[in-house]
N, C-alpha and C positions, 0 to 999 in steps of 0.2 A: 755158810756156803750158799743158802738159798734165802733169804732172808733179808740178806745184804750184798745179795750177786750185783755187780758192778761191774760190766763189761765196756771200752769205750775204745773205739775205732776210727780209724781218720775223721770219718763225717757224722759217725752213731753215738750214741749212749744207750746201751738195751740196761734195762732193768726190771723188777719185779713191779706187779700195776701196786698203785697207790689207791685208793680213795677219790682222790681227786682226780684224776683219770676220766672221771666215768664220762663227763662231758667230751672229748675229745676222744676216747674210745669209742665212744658210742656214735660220732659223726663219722669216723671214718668207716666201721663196718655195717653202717645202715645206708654206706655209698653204693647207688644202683650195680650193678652187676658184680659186689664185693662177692658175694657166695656163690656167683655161679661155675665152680668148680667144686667147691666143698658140701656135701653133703646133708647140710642142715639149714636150718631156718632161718631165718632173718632174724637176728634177736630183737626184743626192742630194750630200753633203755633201762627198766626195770629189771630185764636179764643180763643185759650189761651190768647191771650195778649188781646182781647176785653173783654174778661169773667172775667180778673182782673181789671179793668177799669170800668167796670159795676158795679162788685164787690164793688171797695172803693165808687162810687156812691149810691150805696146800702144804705153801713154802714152811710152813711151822711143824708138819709132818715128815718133811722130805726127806729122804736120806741116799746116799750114795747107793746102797742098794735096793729103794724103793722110791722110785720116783712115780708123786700120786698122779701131781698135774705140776707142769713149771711153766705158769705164762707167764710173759715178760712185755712191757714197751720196749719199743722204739722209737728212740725222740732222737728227732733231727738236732744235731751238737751246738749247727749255728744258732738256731733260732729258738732251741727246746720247745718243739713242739712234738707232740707224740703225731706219730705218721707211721703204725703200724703195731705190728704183734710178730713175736717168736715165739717158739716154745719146744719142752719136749714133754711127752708121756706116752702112757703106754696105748698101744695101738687098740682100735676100735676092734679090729678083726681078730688077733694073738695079742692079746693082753701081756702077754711075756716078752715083746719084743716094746726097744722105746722109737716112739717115732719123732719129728723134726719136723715143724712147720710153723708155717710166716704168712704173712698178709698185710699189705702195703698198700696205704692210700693213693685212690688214682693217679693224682696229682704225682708223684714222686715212684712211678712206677718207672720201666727204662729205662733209669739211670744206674743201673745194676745195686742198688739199695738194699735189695730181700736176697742180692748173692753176698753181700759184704755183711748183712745180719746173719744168714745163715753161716755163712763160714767161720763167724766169730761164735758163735753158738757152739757147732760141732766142735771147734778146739776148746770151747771149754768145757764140753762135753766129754771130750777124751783124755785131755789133762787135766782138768782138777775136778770135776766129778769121779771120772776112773773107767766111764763107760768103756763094755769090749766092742760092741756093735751099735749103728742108729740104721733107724730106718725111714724112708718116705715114703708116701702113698701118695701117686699123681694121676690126677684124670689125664686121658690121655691126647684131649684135643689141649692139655692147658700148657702150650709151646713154652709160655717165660718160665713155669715150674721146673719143667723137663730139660733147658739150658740149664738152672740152676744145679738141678743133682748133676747134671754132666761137668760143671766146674767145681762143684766139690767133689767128686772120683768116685761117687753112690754108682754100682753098677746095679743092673736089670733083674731081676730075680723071676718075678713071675709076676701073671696077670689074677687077680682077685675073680674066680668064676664057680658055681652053681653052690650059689647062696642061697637058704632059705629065705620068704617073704622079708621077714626080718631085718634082714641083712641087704637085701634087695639094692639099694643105694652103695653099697661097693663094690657091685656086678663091674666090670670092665675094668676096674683102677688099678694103675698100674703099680707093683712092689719092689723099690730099688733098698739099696743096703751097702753102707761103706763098713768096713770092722777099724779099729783105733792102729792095727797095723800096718792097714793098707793106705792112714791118713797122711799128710806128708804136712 
């Protein structure tokens, strides 16, 4: 189920990273302003290649009811080139909730890409993992995110607020949540 997840959509192929990835991952999220919604560092390429490695670790853990970490490509169908990242796991803030998230090369941004990956994510998140619930966590100036949960049906829960230093970096962002009943 995780190992050999193969999901493929009009224009996508998402799959589990490869190895050979690293080159190609690694350009697209070391693209200028790739992070400036998500809360962490610029990886470089070294951590790229430990984050795929971890990764297929992951997927050899995984289970329907414990999902560690599920990152996935995104490779363009025409061309197979990888042009992004999905994923689910469990959330930075309640570890008990799984959360849903993507990131798509500039290039191939606007073309509704990261709503066609996500949406094919969260159906297989509901039918054939079994999930009850997903979650998002969205900055809240980051407008393409915030269309995207509103085309998959994810409503508004609450704003992430008085966090310790620690935590500091999820002050403001925003908590949405679809559950597998409310999915259509």
């Amino acid at each position: 189920m995780f190992l050999n997840l193969y999901i493929e959509t009009e224009r996508l192929v998402i799959r589990p990273y490869a190895l050979t990835d690293l080159d190609a991952l690694y350009a697209v999220v070391s693209e200028p302003n790739f992070y400036q919604f998500i809360p962490e560092d610029v990886p470089s390429r070294e951590d790229v290649q430990r984050t795929i490695e971890w990764s297929i670790q992951c997927n050899k853990k995984n289970t329907p009811t414990k999902i560690h970490k599920l990152n996935l490509a995104i490779v363009d169908r025409e061309s197979q080139t990888l042009i992004g990242y999905c994923g689910l796991g469990p959330d930075d803030v309640k570890e008990t909730e799984i959360e849903i998230y993507y990131g798509i090369s500039e290039a191939y941004r606007g073309q509704g890409i990261a709503s066609e990956a996500a949406q094919a994510l969260l159906k297989y998140a509901f039918n054939k993992i079994g999930l009850f619930k997903v979650i998002a966590v969205i900055h809240p100036e980051n407008v393409a995110s915030l269309r995207i949960v509103d085309k998959l049906g994810m409503n508004y829960d609450y704003t992430y607020n008085n966090f310790n230093s620690e935590m500091k970096d999820f002050e403001g962002l925003l908590h949405y949540s679809i559950e597998a009943k409310a999915y259509q």
